[in-house]
N, C-alpha and C positions, 0 to 999 in steps of 0.2 A: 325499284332503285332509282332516285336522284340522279342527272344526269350531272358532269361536271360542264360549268361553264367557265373552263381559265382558257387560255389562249390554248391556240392551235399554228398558226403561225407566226412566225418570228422573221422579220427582214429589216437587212442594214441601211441606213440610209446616210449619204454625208447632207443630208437637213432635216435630221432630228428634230431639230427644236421649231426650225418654218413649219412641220408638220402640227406640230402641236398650236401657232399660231393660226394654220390654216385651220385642225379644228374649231376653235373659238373663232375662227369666220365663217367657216360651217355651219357651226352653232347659233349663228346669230341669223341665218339665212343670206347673208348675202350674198354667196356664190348663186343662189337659188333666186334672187331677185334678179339676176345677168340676165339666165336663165329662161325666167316668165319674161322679162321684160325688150328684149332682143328677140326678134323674130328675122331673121334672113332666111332669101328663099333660096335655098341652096339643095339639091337632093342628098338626100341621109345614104352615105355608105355604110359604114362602121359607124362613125360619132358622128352625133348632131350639132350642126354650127354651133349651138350653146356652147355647147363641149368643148369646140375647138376654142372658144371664146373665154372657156375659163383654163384651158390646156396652155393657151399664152398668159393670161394676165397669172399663173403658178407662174408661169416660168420667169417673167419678170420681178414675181417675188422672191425667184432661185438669184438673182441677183446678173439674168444675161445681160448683154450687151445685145446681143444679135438672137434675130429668132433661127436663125440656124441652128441655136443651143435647146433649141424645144429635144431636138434629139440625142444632144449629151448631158443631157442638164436633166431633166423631168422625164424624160421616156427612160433613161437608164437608171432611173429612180421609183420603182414600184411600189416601197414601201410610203413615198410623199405620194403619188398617186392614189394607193388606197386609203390614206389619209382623208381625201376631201371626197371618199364615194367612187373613183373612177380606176374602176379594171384594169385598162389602158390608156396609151394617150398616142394621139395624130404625130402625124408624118408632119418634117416643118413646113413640106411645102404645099401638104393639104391646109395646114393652118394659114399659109399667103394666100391661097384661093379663096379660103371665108372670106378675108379681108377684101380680096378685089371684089368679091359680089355683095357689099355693102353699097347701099344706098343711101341719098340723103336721109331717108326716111328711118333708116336704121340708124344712122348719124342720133337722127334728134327721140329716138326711143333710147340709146344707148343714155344718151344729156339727162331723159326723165331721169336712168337710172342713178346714175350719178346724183342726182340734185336728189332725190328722195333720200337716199343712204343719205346723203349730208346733214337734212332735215332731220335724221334719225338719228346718227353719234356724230355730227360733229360739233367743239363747244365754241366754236363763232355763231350756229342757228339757236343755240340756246343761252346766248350771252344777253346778259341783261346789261340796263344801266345802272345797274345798281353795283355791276361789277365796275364798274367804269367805265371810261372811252372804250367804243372797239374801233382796229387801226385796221384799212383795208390799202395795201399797196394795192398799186396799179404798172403795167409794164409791158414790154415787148422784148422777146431776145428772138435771134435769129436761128433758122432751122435751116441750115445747109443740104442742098438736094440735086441731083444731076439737072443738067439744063432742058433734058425732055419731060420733066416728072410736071403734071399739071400745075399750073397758076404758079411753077417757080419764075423768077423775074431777076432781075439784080438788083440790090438793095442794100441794106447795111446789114455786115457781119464782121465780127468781129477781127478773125482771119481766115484765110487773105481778106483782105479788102474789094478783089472785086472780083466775083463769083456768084453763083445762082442760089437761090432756097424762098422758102419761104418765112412767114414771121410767126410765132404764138404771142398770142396775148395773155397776161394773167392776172384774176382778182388772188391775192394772196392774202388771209385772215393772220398779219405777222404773230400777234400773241401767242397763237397756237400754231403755227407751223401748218395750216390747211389752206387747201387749193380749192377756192369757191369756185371761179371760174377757170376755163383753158377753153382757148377760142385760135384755132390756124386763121391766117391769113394770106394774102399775095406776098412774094418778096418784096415788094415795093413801097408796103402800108407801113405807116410811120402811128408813132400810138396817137394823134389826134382824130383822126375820124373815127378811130377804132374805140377810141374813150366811151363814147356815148352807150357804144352798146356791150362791152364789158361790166358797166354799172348798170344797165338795166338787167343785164342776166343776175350778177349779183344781189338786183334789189329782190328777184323772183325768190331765188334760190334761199337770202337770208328773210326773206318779208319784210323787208327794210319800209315799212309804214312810219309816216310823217317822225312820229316822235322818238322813234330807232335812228332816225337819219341823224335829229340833232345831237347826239352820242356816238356818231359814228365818222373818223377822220379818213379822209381820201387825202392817201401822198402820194404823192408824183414827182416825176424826174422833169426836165426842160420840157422834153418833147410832145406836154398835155398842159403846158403852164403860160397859153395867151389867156388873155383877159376874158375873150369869149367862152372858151374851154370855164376857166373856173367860174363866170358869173352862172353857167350853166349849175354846174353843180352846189353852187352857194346859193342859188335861188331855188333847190331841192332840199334848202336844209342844211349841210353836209358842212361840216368841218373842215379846212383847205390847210395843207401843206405842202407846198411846190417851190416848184424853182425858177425863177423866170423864164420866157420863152426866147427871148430876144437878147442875144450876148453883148449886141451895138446897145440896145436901152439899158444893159446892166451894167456896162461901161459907163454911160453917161448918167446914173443914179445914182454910183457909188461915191461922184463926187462930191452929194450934199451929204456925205458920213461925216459928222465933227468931230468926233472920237473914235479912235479906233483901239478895240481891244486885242490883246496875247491871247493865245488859247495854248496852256501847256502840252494839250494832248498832240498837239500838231504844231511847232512850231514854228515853219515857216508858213502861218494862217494866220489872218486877223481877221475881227468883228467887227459889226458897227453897225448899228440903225439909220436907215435911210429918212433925212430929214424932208425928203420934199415930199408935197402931199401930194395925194391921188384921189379924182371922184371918179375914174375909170371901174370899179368895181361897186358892185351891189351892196355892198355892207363893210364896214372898214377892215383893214385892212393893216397889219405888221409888215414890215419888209429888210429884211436884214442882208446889209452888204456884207460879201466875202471878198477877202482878197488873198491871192499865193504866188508865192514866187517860182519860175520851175528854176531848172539845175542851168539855167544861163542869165539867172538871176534876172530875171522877167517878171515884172506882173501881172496876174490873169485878174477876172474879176468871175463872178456870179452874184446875182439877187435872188435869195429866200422868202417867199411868200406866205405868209399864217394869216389866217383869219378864224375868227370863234373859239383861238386857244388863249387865255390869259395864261399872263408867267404862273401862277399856281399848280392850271391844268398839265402845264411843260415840268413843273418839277415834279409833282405827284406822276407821272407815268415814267419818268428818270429814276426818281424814287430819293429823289436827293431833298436838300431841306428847305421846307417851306421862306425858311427866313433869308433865304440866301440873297446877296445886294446884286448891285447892277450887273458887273459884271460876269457874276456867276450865272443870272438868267439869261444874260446873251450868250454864252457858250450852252448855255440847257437850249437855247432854243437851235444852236446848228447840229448840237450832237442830236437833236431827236430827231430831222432831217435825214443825219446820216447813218440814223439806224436803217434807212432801208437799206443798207449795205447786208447788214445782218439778217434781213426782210425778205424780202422778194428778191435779190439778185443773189442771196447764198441758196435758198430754195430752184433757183434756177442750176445754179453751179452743183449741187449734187444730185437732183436731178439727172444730167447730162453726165455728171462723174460715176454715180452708183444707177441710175435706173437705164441708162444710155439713151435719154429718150432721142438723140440729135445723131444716132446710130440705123439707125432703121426707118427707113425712107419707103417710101408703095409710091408709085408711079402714078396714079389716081390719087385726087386732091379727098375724095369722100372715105377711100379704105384709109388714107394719112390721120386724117379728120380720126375715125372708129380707134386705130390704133393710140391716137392721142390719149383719147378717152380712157384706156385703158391705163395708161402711163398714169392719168388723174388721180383714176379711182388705186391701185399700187400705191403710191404717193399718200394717198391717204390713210391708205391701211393702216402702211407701216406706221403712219403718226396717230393713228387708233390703236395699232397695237403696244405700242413704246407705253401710250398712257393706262391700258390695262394692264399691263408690267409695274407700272411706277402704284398702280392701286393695291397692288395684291406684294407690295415691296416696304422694306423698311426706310425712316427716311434719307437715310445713308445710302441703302441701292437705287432707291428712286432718284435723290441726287447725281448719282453717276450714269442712270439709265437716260437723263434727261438730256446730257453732255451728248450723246450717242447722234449723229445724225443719220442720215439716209445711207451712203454712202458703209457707214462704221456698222451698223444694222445688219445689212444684209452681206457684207463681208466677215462679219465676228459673230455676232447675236444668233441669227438664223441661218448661220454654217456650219453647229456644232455637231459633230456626226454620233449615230448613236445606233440603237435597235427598237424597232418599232413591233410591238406586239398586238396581234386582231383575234377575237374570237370566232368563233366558226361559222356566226352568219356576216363578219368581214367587219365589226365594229372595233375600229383602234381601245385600247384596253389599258396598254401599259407604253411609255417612253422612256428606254432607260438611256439617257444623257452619257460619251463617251467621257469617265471621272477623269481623263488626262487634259480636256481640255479646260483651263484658265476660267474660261468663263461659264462652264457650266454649272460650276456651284454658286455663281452670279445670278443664273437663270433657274436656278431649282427650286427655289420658295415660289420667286411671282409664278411658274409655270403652273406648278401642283395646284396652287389656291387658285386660278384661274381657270383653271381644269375640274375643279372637284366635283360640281355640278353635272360636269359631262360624265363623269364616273372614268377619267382617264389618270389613272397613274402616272405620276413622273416622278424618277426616280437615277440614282447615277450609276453605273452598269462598272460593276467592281471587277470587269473580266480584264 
C-alpha cells in the first residue's frame, strides 16, 4: 500500500507570507551561502554561529527594530522557523555573543558574501549600456551610538547636534533600489576621504571596467564636490553630478548667472547657468546656479556641477521630451540632481524607519561592522523579493507592488498571518494566507507562481 504524503503538521504563523518569501531564498541558496561563507570561531552549543547569523538576519526580515525581538518575533514563530529548515531558534543574547566574537576577518568573508549574491541577482551588476546610464548615489548618514562604543567620536547628526556615533557610507544603484556598497565609519569622517574607497568597492562588486564606467553617473551631495574629489573620478571615466563643495565660491559664481529662470515645482527656487569659465577640471564642465529664499526672505545660493551629461542624456533619464527649450532643460537638469532625494537619502530613511538599522548598536566597531552587513543583505532582499512578486504579477499588481517600500513590505506584505503546512520529513507544502486580510488576495497569484517550482501551495485559508 502507497503511503500518503500530504501534510502531517499544520502551524500558525503571524508571517505567513515572509515564510513563503523566505522559501524562495531558501530556494535559491542564499541563506546557505551565509552559511558556507562566514566562518566564526565560536564553540557550537545548540546552533551553529551560521545559525545564529541567519536567526537574526529572519528576524530583521520579521521587520524588528531591536534584536531583543529574536525572542518575540522568530523564536515564538515555529512555523517561520521551519520554513527556512531551522527546528529552533537562539536565545537574543546568545545571538549578541556571535556578533561580539566576529572579527575583521569575518567582517570581510561576510563583504565576499554579500558582493557575490549581488553579482547573482542584483540588476545594477547585470545592467548594461544598452539599458542606459546606471546612476550610482554616493553618501554618508549618521549612526548614533553611546560614547564608549569603539571609534564613536562626535560628528554630524542629524539630531541632536552634538552627541556621539559613527558614519555609514553608501554606494546606492538609485534605479533599482540596491545597496552596492555599506561601509561604517569613525564619527568624525565626512564623505571626502571616504569617496575613494566607496567607489573602489563599488567598481569590484559592479566590475565597473573602463567602458561601464563611461555609462555610469556618480552623484554627490557638497561634501564629495571639490574639484579634486571629482577630477578624481572624471579621470576614471565616470559621469559627474554634484554640488559644489565650497558655499563662499558658490556665492561668488552665482553672480556671473545672466538669466535666471522660475522653476514651478519649487517656487521660491530659481535657475541659471553660470557664465564664468573654469580650466579647474579635467574635461568640461556645466555648472548651474541655484538660488532660494528662506522664510525671512533671505537668499541662499548653491552651485550644480554636470559633466559628460548633454541636455538629451538629462531629459531621456527624466523621461520628459526630447525637444524641450532652454528653460525646460535647466530645470531637467536641477530636478535630476534632486532625485537623490528619492535615491539614496529615502533608502536611508526607510532603512532606519522599517529595518531599524540606527537601533542596534555592538559596542565593538567589527560585531557593528558584521551586523551592518546583515542590514545590507535584508535591504536587499526585500528589493529581490518585491521584484520576484512584480514577475509572477499582473501589470496592475506589479504597478502597485512597486509603490511598496521597505518600511510598507515588511509592515503589510510580509505580516500577513496564516497556516503553514509541512510534510513529515518537515518540507513546507502548503501556505494558506489568512483570506481576512486586504492584501492577501494581493499576494496570492505572485506567491503560488513563485512557488510552484518549489512544489509549495498557496492558497487562502477560508476558516
Amino acid at each position: 500500500m502507497s503511503q500518503s504524503n500530504t501534510s502531517e503538521t499544520t502551524l500558525f504563523s503571524p508571517h505567513a507570507s515572509l515564510a513563503a518569501i523566505a522559501a524562495q531564498i531558501a530556494a535559491r541558496g542564499i541563506f546557505e551561502a551565509v552559511r558556507s561563507g562566514v566562518d566564526i570561531q565560536q564553540k557550537t552549543v545548540k546552533e551553529s554561529p551560521q545559525d545564529k547569523l541567519i536567526d537574526i538576519l529572519m528576524t530583521l526580515l520579521s521587520g524588528a527594530q531591536s534584536l531583543v525581538q529574536i525572542n518575540t518575533l522568530l523564536r515564538s514563530d515555529p512555523g517561520l522557523q521551519r520554513s527556512i529548515g531551522r527546528e529552533r531558534c537562539c536565545e537574543q543574547s546568545v545571538a549578541q555573543q556571535t556578533l561580539d566574537a566576529a572579527t575583521a576577518e569575518n567582517v570581510e568573508q561576510m563583504q565576499a558574501v554579500v558582493r557575490t549574491l549581488l553579482r547573482q541577482y542584483s540588476q545594477a551588476a547585470h545592467h548594461s549600456s544598452r539599458d542606459g546610464w546606471l546612476i550610482l548615489d554616493v553618501d554618508l548618514t549618521g549612526m548614533p551610538c553611546g560614547k564608549h562604543a569603539e571609534k564613536s567620536c562626535k560628528g554630524y547628526f542629524s539630531q541632536p547636534r552634538v552627541r556621539r556615533g559613527r558614519q555609514m557610507g553608501r554606494v546606492l544603484a538609485s534605479q533599482y533600489g540596491e545597496v552596492v556598497v555599506d561601509e561604517l565609519y569613525p564619527g568624525n569622517t565626512n564623505l571626502l576621504p571616504a569617496l575613494p574607497g566607496l567607489i573602489e568597492q563599488a567598481e569590484q562588486v559592479l566590475n565597473l571596467i573602463p567602458w561601464k564606467r563611461k555609462h555610469t553617473i556618480i552623484r554627490l551631495d557638497a561634501g564629495g564636490g571639490t574639484v579634486s574629489a571629482l577630477n578624481a573620478l572624471l579621470a576614471q571615466g565616470y559621469a559627474i553630478v554634484s554640488k559644489e563643495y565650497s558655499a563662499h565660491k558658490a556665492s561668488q559664481l552665482v553672480k556671473s548667472v545672466h538669466e535666471w529662470v522660475e522653476d514651478p515645482g519649487r517656487p521660491d527656487r530659481q535657475l541659471g547657468w553660470v557664465q564664468e569659465e573654469t580650466y579647474e577640471y579635467v574635461c568640461p564642465v556645466r555648472r548651474l546656479g541655484v538660488r532660494w529664499k528662506d522664510r525671512k526672505n533671505s537668499w541662499h545660493w548653491a552651485v550644480l556641477v554636470f559633466a559628460r551629461l548633454a541636455p538629451s542624456d538629462i531629459l531621456s533619464l527624466l523621461g520628459e521630451d526630447p525637444r524641450a527649450d532652454e528653460a525646460s532643460i535647466i530645470r531637467a537638469y536641477a530636478h535630476f540632481y534632486d532625485q537623490r532625494g528619492g535615491g539614496i537619502e529615502s533608502s536611508f530613511g526607510q532603512d532606519k524607519s522599517g529595518l531599524g538599522i540606527t537601533k542596534r548598536n555592538k559596542k565593538r566597531f567589527e560585531a557593528q561592522r558584521l551586523l551592518m552587513l546583515l542590514g545590507t543583505l535584508a535591504h536587499n532582499l526585500l528589493i529581490w523579493s518585491r521584484r520576484w512578486l512584480c514577475r509572477h504579477s499582473s501589470p496592475q499588481v506589479a504597478h502597485r507592488l512597486q509603490h511598496y517600500g521597505i518600511k510598507r513590505m515588511l509592515r503589510d506584505l510580509y505580516s500577513i498571518s496564516g497556516k503553514l503546512s509541512f510534510d513529515r520529513h518537515g518540507r513546507l507544502r502548503v501556505i494558506a494566507l489568512q483570506s481576512s486580510s486586504s492584501l492577501a488576495q494581493l499576494m496570492l497569484v505572485p506567491l503560488h507562481k513563485s512557488l510552484a517550482l518549489s512544489r509549495i501551495a498557496v492558497i487562502l485559508d477560508k476558516t
